[in-house]
N, C-alpha and C positions, 0 to 999 in steps of 0.2 A: 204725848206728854202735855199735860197741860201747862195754861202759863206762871200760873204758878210754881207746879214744879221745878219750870226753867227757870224763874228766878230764883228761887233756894240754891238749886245747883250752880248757877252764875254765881250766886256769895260764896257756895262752897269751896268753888273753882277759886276766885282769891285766892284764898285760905289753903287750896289743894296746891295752886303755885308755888307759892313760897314753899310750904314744906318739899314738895318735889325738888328744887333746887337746891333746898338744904342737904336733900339727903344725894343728889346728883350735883356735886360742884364740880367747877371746872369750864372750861373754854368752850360751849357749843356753841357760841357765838349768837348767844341771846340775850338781849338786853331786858329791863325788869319789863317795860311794857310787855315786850314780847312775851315773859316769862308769865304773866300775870293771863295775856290772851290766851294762851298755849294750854296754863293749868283751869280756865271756864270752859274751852271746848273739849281738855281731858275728863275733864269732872260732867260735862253731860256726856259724854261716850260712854264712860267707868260707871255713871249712874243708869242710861240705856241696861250697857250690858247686865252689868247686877240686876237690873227689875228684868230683865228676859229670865236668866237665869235664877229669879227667886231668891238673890243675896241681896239684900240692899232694897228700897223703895227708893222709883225716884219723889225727889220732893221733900223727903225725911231727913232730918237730921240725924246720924246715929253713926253710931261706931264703925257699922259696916257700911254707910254712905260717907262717911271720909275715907276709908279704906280704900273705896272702889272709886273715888274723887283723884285720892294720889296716886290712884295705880296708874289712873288714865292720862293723868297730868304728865307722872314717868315715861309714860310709853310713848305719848307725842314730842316731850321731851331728847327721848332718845332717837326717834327717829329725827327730828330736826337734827341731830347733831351728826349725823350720817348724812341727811342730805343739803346743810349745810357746813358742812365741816371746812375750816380755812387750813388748808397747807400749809405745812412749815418750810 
């Protein structure tokens, strides 16, 4: 991946955060940094995967490179919430 396309995907990741937490609220016990770091390194894993799998380029902006931004964002998402999850 070039450096470039890590940077597109870092902006994307932003932009992949927030939605990810829009569409996952609730308590996982992540604050906006967190949420913000969480959705740049879901969005180059989501963007990895998709350019292995031929959905998505990394580096591109496009329908199916935010798709595969918030999927990534989700899934890091939800794992933090399982491995930090606070007991009630």
């Amino acid at each position: 991946m070039s450096l470039q396309a890590l940077l597109i995907w870092s902006v994307l990741g932003l932009v992949a955060g927030i939605i990810a937490k829009l569409i996952m609220p609730g308590r996982q016990g992540i604050n906006p940094i967190t949420t913000v770091l969480l959705g740049i390194a879901g969005s180059i894993i989501g963007g990895k995967v998709g350019s292995l799998v031929n959905w998505g380029v990394a580096g591109e902006f496009s329908i199916k490179g935010i798709v595969t931004a918030v999927g990534g964002a989700l899934l890091l998402m939800f794992v933090w919430g399982l491995i930090f999850k606070k007991k009630a």
